[in-house]
Phi, psi and omega in degrees: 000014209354088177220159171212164181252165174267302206309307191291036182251112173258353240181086139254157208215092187257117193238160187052019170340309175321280181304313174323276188317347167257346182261357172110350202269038162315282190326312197281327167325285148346311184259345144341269167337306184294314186281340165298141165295103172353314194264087188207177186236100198260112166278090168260087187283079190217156204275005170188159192240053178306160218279292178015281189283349184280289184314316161278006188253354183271307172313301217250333172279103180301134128097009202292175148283107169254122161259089198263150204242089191092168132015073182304299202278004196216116147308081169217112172302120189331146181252028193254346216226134147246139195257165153207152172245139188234168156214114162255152180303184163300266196325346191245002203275283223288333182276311185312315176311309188279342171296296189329315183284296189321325178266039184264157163281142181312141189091330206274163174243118168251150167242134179245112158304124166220102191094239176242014206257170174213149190216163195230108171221181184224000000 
């Protein structure tokens, strides 16, 4: 029937908000939202808080909790944070990946891009 249900979602999680909202998916976001139990715990994850991304996090969120990293108003990366960019073959990703981990010092925390997904360790 291609249907699904909503009603058991105690965990909704809108992560790249920013970007949902530049590729157009508002509407879906929204009827999403409408099908989940008011009584859930909503998570919202995005790399800048453009007036958008405010509105719609005011629509849909009780009560929330904001945690800002930098600048609200200014697209500047934290200067507490160093990037690095690598391009690598396919084939060379998984020894590179582990040479990276391997040279962390205990504690740090890094985030690995990879495409487009991001994964998270410590």
């Amino acid at each position: 029937m291609r249907r699904i249900s909503l009603r058991q979602i105690s965990y909704l999680v809108l992560d790249e908000a920013d970007r949902m909202l530049d590729m157009g998916f508002e509407p879906q976001i929204r009827k999403i939202v409408k099908e989940v139990p008011h009584h859930r715990q909503t998570l919202m994850f995005t790399a800048t808080w453009p007036k958008e991304v405010r509105k719609i996090a005011a629509d849909l969120l009780v009560n929330p909790i904001h945690v800002n990293i930098g600048n609200i108003d200014e697209l500047v990366a934290n200067k507490a944070i160093t990037q690095f960019v690598e391009v690598i073959k396919p084939l060379e990703k998984q020894r590179r990946l582990e040479q990276i981990l391997r040279s962390q010092e205990a504690g740090s925390k890094i985030i690995i891009f990879c495409s487009t997904r991001g994964c998270v360790t410590s």
